[in-house]
N, C-alpha and C positions, 0 to 999 in steps of 0.2 A: 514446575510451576511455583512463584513464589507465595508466598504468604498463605492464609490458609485456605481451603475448599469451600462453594458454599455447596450445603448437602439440604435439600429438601424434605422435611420428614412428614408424611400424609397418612394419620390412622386417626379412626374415631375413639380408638381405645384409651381411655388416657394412662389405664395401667401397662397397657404396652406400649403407648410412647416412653415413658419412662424408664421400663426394659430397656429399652434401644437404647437411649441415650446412657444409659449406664454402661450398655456394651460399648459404645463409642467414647465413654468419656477416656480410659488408656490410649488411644491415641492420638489425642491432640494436636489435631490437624483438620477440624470443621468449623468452619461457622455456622451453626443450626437455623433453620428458617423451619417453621414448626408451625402444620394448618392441621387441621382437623378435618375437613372434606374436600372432593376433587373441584367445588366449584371454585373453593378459596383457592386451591391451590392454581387452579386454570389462570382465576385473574391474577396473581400473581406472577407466573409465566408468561404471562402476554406482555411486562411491563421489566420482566428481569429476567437472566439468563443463572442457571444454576449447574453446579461439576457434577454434582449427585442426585438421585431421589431415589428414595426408600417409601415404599407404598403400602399399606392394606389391601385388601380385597374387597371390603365391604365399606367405601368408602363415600357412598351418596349414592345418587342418582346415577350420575357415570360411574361405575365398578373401573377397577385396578386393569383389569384388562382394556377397555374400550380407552382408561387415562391413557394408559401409554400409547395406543393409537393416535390419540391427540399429538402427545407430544414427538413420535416417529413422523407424525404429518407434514413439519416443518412451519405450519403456520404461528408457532408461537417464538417468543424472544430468546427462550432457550434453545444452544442447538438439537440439530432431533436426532441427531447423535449421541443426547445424554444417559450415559448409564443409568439403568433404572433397576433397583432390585427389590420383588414382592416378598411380602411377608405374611403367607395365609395363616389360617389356624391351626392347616392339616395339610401333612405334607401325599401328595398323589402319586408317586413314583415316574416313570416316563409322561404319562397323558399331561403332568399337571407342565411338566420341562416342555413337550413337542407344544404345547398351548401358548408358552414362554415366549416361543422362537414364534410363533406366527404373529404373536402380537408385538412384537419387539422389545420381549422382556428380556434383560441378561440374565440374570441368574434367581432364582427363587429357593428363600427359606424360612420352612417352617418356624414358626415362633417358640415351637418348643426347643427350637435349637438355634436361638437369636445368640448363646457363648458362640457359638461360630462365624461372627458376626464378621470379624476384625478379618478373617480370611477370603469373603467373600463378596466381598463390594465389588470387584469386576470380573465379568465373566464374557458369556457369548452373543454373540451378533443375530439377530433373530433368520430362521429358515423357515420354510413354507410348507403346508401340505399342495398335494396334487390332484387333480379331479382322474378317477378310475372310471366315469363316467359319464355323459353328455347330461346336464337337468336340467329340469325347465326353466326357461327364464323367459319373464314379464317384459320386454322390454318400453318403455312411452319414453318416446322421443316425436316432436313433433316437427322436426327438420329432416328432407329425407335423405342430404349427402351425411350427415352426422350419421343417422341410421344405418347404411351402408357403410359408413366407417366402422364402426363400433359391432355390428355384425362379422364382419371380414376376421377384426380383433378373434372374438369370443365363437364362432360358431365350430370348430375345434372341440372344443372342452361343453358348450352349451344350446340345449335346444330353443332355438328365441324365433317369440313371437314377438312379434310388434304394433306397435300398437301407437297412433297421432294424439289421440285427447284421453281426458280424464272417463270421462260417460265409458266408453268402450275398455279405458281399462279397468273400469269396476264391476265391467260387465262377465266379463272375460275372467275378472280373479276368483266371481262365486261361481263359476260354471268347473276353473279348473284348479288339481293342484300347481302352485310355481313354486320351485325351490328357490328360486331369488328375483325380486322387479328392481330393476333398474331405471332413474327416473332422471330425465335430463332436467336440472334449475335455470339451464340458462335464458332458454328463451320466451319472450312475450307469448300469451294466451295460456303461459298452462300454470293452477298454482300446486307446482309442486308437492309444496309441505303441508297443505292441505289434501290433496292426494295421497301421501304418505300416511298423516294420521286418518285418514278414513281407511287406509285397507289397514291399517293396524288396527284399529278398532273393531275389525270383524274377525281379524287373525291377528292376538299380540305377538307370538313368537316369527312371527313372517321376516324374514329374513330382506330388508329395503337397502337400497343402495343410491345416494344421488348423487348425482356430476354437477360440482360446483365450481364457481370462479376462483382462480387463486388468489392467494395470500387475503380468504372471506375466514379469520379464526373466529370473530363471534356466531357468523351465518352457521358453522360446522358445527362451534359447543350447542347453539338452539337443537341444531338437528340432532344428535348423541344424546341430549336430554328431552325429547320428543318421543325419543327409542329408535329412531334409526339407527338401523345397525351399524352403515360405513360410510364413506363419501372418498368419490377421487376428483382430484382436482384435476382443471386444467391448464397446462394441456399433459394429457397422457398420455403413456405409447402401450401397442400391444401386450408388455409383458405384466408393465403395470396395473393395467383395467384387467385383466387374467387373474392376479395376484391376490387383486380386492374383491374381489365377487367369489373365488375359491373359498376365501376365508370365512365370505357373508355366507355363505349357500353351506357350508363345511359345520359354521359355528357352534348348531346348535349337536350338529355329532360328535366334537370330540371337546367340547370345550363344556362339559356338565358342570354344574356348582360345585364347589367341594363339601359343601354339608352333604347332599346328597352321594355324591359318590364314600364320602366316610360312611356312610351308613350301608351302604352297599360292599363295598369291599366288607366292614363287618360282618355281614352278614352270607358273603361269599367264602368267609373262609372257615366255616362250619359247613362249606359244602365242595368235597373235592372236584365233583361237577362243574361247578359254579367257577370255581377255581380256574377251571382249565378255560372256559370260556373266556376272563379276563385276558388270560395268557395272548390268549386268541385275538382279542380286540388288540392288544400291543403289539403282536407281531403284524395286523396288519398296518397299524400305521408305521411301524418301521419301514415297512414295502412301498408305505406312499409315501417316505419321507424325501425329500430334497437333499437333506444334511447328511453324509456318508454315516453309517454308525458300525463300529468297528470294537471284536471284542480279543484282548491278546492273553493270554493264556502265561504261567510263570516266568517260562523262559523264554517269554516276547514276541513268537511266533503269532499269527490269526486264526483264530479258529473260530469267527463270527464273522460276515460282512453282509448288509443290506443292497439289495439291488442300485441303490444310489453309489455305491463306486463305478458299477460298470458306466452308467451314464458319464460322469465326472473324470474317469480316466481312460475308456475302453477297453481296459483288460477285463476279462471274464470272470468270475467270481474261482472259477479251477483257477486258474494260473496264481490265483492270489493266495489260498487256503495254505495252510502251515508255512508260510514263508514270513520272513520279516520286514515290517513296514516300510523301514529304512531302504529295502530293496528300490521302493518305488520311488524315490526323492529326487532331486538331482544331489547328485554328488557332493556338492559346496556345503550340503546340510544336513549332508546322513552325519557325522559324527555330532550336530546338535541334538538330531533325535537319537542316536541309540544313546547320548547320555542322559536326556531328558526320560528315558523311559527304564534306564535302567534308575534312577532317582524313583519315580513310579512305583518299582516293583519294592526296590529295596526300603519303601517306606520312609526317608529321606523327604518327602512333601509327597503330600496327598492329590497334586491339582498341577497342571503345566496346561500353560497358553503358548504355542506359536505360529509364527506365521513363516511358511516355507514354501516350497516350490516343489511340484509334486508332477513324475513325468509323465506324460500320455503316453499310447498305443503308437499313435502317428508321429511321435519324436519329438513334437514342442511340448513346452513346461503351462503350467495351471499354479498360479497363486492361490494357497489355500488358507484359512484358519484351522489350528488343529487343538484339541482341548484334551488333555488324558486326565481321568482319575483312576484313583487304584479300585481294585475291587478287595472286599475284605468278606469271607468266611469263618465264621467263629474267631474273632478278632487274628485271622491271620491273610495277607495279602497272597492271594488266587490268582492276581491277574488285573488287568486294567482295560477301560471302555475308552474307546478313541473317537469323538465325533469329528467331521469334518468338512466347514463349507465352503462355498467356493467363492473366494472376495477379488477376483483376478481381475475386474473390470476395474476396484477401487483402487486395489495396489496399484495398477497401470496408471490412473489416475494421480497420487497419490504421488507416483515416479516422476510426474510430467511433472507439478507442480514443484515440486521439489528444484528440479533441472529449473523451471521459473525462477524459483525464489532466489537462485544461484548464482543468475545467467544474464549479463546485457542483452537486451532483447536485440538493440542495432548491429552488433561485433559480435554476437557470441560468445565472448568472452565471460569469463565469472565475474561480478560484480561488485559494487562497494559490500554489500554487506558480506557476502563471503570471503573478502580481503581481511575485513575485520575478522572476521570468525577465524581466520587462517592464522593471520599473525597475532592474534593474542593467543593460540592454540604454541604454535613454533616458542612465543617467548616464554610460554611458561612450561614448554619443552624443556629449553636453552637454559632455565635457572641452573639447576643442576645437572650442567651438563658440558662435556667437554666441546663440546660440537660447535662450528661456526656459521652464520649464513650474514645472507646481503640481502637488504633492501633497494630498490633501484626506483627511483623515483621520476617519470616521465611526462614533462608539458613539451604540445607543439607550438616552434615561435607561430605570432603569426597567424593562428591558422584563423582568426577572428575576420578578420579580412576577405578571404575566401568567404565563410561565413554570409558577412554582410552584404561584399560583392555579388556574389552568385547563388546566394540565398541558403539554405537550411536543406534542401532537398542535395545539391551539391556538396554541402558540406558533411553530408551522411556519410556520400560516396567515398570523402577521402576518408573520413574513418574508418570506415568496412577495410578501406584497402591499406592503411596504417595498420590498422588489428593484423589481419594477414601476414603482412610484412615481418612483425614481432614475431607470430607461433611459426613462421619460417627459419628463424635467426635462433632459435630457445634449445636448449636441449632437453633431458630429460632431467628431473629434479627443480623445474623452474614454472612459477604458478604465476599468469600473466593477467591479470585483471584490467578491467576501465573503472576505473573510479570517480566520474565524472565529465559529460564536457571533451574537452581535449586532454585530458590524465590519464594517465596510465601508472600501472607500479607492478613488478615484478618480485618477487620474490625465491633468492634463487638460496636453496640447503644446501649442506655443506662445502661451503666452498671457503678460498682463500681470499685474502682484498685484492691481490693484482687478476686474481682469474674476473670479479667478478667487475671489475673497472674494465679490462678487456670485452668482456660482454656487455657493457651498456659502451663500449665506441663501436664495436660491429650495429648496435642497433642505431646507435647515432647514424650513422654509414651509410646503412640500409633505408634510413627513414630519408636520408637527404640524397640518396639517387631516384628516388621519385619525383616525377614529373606530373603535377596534375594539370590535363588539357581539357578547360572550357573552352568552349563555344568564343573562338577569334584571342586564344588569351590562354596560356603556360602558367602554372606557377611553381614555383622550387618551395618546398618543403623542409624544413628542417625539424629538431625538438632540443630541446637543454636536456639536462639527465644531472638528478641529484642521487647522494649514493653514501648508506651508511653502510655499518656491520651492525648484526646481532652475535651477541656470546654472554655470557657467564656474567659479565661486567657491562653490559647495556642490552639486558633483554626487558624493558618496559615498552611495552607496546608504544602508547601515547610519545614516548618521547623519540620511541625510532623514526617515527614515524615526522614529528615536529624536526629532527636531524634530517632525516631525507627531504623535506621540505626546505629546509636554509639550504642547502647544500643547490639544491635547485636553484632558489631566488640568485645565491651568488653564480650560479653559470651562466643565467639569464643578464645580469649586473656584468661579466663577460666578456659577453660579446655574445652570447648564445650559439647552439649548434654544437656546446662542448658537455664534457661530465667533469663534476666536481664531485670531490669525498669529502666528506665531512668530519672535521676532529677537533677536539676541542682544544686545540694549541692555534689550528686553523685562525687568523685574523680576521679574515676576511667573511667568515661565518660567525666569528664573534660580533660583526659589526653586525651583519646581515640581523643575526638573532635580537641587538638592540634596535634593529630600525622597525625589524616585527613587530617587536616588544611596543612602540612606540604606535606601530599604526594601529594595535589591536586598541590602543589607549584612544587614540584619536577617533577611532572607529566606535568607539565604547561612549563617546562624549557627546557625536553627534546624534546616535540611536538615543541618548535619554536628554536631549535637547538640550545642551549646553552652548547653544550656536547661538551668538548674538550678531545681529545686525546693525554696523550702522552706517552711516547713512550721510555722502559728499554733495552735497550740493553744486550745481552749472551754472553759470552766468550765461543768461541771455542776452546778447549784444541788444538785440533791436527794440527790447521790451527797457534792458537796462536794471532787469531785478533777475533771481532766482528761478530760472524755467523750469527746472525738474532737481533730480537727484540721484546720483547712484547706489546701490545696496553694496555695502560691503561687509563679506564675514568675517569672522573675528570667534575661535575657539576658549572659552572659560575650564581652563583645567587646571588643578589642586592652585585657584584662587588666581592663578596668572593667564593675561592676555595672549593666546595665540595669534601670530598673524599666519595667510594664507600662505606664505611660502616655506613656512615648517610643516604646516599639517596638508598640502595639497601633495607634496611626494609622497606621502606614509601611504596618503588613502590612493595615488594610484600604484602602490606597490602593491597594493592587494587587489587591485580592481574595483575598488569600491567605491571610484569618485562621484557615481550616480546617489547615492547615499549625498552628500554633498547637494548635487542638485536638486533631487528634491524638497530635504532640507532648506536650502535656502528659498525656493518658490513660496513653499508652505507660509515662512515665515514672515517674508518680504511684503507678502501680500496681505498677510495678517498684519502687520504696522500700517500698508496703505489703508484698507479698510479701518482702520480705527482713528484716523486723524483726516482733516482737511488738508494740512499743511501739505502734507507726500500728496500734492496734486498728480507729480508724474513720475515713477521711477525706473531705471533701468537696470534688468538683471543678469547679471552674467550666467550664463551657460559653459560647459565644460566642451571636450571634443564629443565625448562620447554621448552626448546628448540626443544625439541624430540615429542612433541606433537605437533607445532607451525606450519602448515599445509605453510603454506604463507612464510617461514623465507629461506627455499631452494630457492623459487624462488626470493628473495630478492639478496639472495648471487651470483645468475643467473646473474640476470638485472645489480647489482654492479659490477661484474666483467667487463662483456661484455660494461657498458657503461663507464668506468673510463682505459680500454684498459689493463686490469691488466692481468698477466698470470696465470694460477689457481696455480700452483707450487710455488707462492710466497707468497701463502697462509696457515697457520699450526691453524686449530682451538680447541683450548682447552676446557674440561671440566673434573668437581670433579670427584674425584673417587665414591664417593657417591651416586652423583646424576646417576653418571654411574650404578650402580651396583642397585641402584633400579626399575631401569626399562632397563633391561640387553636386550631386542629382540631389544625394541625402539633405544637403543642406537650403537646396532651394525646394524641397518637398516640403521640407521642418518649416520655413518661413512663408509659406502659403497657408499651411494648417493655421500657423498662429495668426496671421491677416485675417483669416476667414472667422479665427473668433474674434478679433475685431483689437488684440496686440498688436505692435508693431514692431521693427526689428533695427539694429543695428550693426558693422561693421569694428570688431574692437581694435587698436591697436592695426591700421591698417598704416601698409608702407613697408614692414619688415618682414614680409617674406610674397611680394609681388615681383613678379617678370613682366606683366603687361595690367594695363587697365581694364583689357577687355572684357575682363571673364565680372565686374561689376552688372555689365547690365543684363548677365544669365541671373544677377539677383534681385526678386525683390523687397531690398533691404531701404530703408526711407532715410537712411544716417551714415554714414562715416565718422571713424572716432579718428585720428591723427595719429600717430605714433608716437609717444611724448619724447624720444629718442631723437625724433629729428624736431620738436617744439623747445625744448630747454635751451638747447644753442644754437636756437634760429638766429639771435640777435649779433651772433659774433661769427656764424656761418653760413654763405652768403647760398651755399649747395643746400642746407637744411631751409632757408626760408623759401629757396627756388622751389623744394616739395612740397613745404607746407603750401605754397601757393598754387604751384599744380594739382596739389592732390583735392583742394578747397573749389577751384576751377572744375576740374573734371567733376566733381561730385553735382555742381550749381548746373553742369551743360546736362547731368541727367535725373534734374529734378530731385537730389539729396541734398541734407543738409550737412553739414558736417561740426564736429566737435574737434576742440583741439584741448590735449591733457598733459600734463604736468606743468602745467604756469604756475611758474613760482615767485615772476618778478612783474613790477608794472610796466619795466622796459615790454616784455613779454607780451604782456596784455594789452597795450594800446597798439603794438605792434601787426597784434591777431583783430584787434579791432579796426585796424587800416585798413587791412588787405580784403575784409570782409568774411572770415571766417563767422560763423553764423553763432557755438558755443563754447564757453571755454570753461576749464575744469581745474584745479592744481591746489595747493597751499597756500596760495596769495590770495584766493578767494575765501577757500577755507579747506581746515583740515576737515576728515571723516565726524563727522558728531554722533554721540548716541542718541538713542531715540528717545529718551526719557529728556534730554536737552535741549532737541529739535528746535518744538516752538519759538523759545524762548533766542535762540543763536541765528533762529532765517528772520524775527523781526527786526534784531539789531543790523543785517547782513541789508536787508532791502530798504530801511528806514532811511540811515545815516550811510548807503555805500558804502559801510567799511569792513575792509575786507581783512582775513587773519594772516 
């Protein structure tokens, strides 16, 4: 954990807070939060989470013990896992420990011994007493499947009556004794806590219990400072409602005050009688303990075990007696414990906590917690006490999560974060070290496609069976993660550069005789593969990692489907690493809004002035103008040219709405637009928050990009119709086979290809298309635009034939928008064009 702890400090004493704090001031590693009573401290924890608390006993209303109940609850902001250690006035031997454990205290120490302080802030996990007995129990529940539930639970361990209303259980509680009422809060007609405090008031030590709604922490603090003794939330299961009523019904027998019991052991031990009697009460609750309690004798053997082993292991209390602990273990961990216990004996530390695995009767293993202190007689060590409970439910838990935290949940595979954990582990192995290994860096071409094609469910599938493919082809010594997406990265120790270049083309190999078959439709699969070394001389994590990455982009740059290495003489990786360099730059410019728009105006034939306008971007980095075809490769090297379009929406729209002038503008779109799940509801939000009308909106894309994903893009251009944009055709002409696939669109424009518009006048094939293509567009009710007019030849030319708008340099260059106004009045005024 970094930085420091925060440690909770709860005593009304102010001369033993100060104690404490003086004991913890040598270690400096707390941050102190320091209240005086449980109620401060409760609200406090409902609002903050803390790593420590250190408590009194006599701390308010709610005592030290019922606190920590609170806080093992869960209802509060700290977890209810937090170590909590008391600190009475008077230390009790075992009763005041087994009290510990039922309330979920870790460790308890007396104040006259707070110098011990530093060694004792984490201890044990709380354990239970058990009922030897069936006792009465009250139950009011006024529902009668709950009833019969909650009976089934408890009638094992508890004699229960039951009982619907308040009248008859008050009737019911002067006629009899109950060891414990249990009282349901949930439902209409009964009130509860009024109930509660009326049979407290006739009986204050009556042992009450309610069943309340979860995650209710103020409902529960009222009830705890009411004097209700417990509450379990819902929903609970058999062992738990067991647990809480044992402890309510239990309470008042082993959980005595300690002024009272100080006074009483005083006074017991002027009487060897007396004496023997205490003895007496200890050994039975060792009998009723849940928690194994084990005593080992010099030379480590057992010559103490409480009937809580046989339950917890099966073996017999014979089979166990003079033999050594370690016997029972599994294997993997007997030489932890017989060192730990020989540390124990030989005085070496006072205190050992582990957690091992402990074997049963019937041959599977039990996760245990195991705690040894030494035992000391006339300061010399006799031997040592071994408690032991059983936490096998958490560990399992505990294991699972773990394997989560680890794990892609789709491939199974280990994950980004344990790649990371892995390789920055190997490299700072590798510093001093002779040893070599390879990074193997892996994107599928392509597989974007499948993706969008055949949707996200399909595209699982070929992951699942890509992962497989990999831990097929791997040997032993190789850690195969997904790191994202369609990535992968392997990491393979000790190897050489030609072994491990060999193993990323068998996986290249292996990936690309795969065949995925959708539904009427095959697709061939391949991946690129980037590929560094780590050793002695490049074990930086970060940058092995940025090397396996160029090394990729140049296989991808290629031709893809091959593996490149990576080295810094490499050319082709040096260029790669400056074109990174360059998009992380470009990508860095448009995130903090250095994107300017401006802004081409169209000549409308028929009107004869200025109809609309096109946005055009324009990147501002260290003071110089970027144009779109330096900074559109960067950002689709990295996939980021959505970034771009949004960007540009946002902004386009923000200029129309603040001027008349941008009556109409049109915006380019990218290919990838059509997939961009997010970019509609961007153009949403834009409109509606910059006051823009949607009809003053025209958004352009390629014919190309159009036409390769023909469903995607006539979906995309319905959406925007329906918010009431319209659409256009860009740059059509250069990559068309037939007309047809025009009226699967409904798009309201065609833009001309300025390729065949610049030397229409000298090309008699380029004006044949301008002319068809202006033609076809008028037979299916589109208008069309023609773009790069640069001369007047041009322009009256496009005005013969009847092309509807025209775009170019001769009309005008791009203007900015701080200029606008000022360049469309002279443009409209006096027809002159730039």
């Amino acid at each position: 954990m970094s930085g420091q702890l925060k440690l909770l400090l709860i005593n009304s004493n102010l001369k033993q807070r100060n104690s404490i704090k003086r004991a913890l001031l040598p270690l400096d590693v707390f941050e102190l939060l320091e209240v005086r009573d449980s109620r401060s401290a409760l609200t406090l924890l409902k609002q903050n989470a803390v790593d420590l608390i250190i408590t009194g006993l006599d701390i308010g209303k709610i005592d030290g013990w019922r606190f920590a109940r609170m806080v093992r609850s869960g209802l509060l902001k700290t977890p209810k896992n937090t170590p909590i250690l008391l600190t009475p006035p008077t230390y009790c031997e075992r009763i005041a420990e087994t009290t510990a454990r039922a309330y979920g205290i870790d460790a308890v120490l007396p104040y006259e011994q707070i110098n011990k302080l530093p060694r004792i802030l984490a201890n044990v996990l709380s354990s239970h007493l058990t009922k030897s007995s069936r006792l009465e129990l009250l139950l009011v529940e006024p529902n009668e499947q709950d009833s019969e539930q909650i009976d089934f639970y408890l009638r094992e361990s508890f004699q229960i009556t039951h009982v619907k209303d308040a009248r008859t259980a008050i009737d019911l509680f002067h006629q009899h004794h109950f060891a414990i009422v249990l009282i349901d809060t949930i439902h209409d007609g009964l009130d509860a806590q009024a109930l509660g405090q009326r049979l407290l008031s006739y009986k204050p030590n009556q042992a009450v219990v309610m069943i309340i709604e979860n995650q209710e922490a103020d409902f529960a603090e009222q009830l705890l400072l009411s004097g209700i003794t417990d509450f379990a939330r819902t929903p609970y299961n058999e062992s738990l409602l067991n647990r809480i009523c044992h402890q309510a019904a239990r309470r008042e027998d082993f959980m005595a005050s300690y002024a009272e019991f100080a006074e009483k052991v005083e006074q017991l031990s002027h009487s060897q009688s007396r004496y023997k009697e205490l003895y007496s009460a200890h050994q039975r609750i060792l009998l009723h303990l849940n928690t194994v309690v084990l005593e080992l004798d010099s030379a480590g053997e057992i010559i103490f075990i409480n009937p809580a082993w046989e339950h917890l292991t099966g073996f017999s209390l014979k089979k166990v007696m003079k033999k050594p602990l370690q016997n029972f273990c599994k294997p993997e961990f007997r030489p932890l414990v017989v060192q730990s216990i020989e540390q124990i004996l030989l005085g070496t530390v006072d205190q050992q906590k582990l957690e091992i695995e402990l074997a049963h009767e019937h041959g599977h293993h039990i996760w245990v917690e195991c705690r040894m202190q030494s035992i000391y007689a006339n300061k010399t060590i006799v031997g040592a006490t071994v408690s032991i409970d059983n936490i096998h439910e958490r560990k399992q838990a505990e294991l699972q999560l773990h394997h989560l935290a680890h794990h892609d949940t789709l491939t199974k595979l280990h994950n980004r974060y344990f790649f990371d954990l892995k390789l920055n582990e190997l490299c700072l192995e590798t510093a001093n070290s002779p040893n070599q290994h390879a990074l193997i860096y892996i994107d599928l071409d392509h597989f974007k496609v499948i993706n969008d094609s055949q949707g996200h469910q399909q595209g699982d599938r070929v992951l699942k069976h890509i992962a497989k493919t990999f831990q097929k082809n791997l040997q032993e010594g190789c850690t195969i993660c997904r790191i994202g997406g369609d990535e992968f990265a392997v990491i393979v120790e000790h190897t050489e550069l030609l072994d491990a270049h060999l193993l990323a083309e068998q996986l290249c190999h292996a990936v690309e005789e795969y065949k995925f078959q959708a539904p009427g439709q095959e697709y061939s699969i391949s991946c690129s593969i980037g590929l560094t070394l780590i050793n002695a001389k490049n074990c930086d994590a970060s940058e092995c990692l940025k090397q396996s990455d160029i090394a990729l982009y140049v296989a991808k740059n290629r031709g893809r489907n091959l593996v490149h290495c990576y080295t810094e003489e490499d050319v082709d990786s040096n260029k790669m690493l400056a074109d990174l360099a360059w998009a992380h730059q470009v990508r860095s410019a448009i995130i903090n809004n250095q994107l300017e728009i401006f802004f081409q105006p169209i000549w409308g034939f028929n009107d004869q002035k200025v109809a609309y306008f096109e946005a055009l971007s324009r990147l501002r980095i260290d003071n110089d103008l970027v144009f779109p075809n330096h900074f559109i490769p960067a950002l689709e090297l990295l996939s980021d040219i959505h970034l771009l379009d949004h960007s540009v929406v946002k902004q386009a729209i923000k200029c129309v709405g603040s001027t008349p002038t941008l009556n109409k503008v049109a915006i380019n779109l990218s290919a990838q637009a059509f997939s961009d799940e997010g970019l509609l509801t961007t153009i949403e939000t834009a409109l509606k928050h910059y006051n823009v009308d949607p009809t003053r909106i025209v958004f352009e894309i390629t014919e190309s990009a159009s036409i390769s994903n023909l469903n995607a893009t006539r979906i995309m251009i319905e959406k925007l119709n329906q918010l009431g944009c319209s659409f256009s055709i860009d740059d059509f002409g250069t990559g068309f086979s037939t007309f047809s696939y025009l009226k699967q669109l409904p798009a309201s424009q065609v833009k001309i290809d300025g390729s065949f518009v610049k030397d229409m006048i000298n090309d008699p094939i380029d004006l044949a298309l301008v002319n068809a293509i202006k033609d076809i567009s008028h037979s299916l009710n589109k208008t069309c635009v023609a773009e790069f007019v640069e001369n007047k030849e041009t322009f009256d030319s496009l005005k013969e034939i009847g092309v509807d708008y025209a775009q170019g340099y001769f009309i005008s260059r791009p203007i900015p928008f701080d200029n606008l106004a000022e360049k469309i009045k002279i443009i409209n005024t006096g027809k002159t064009f730039n």
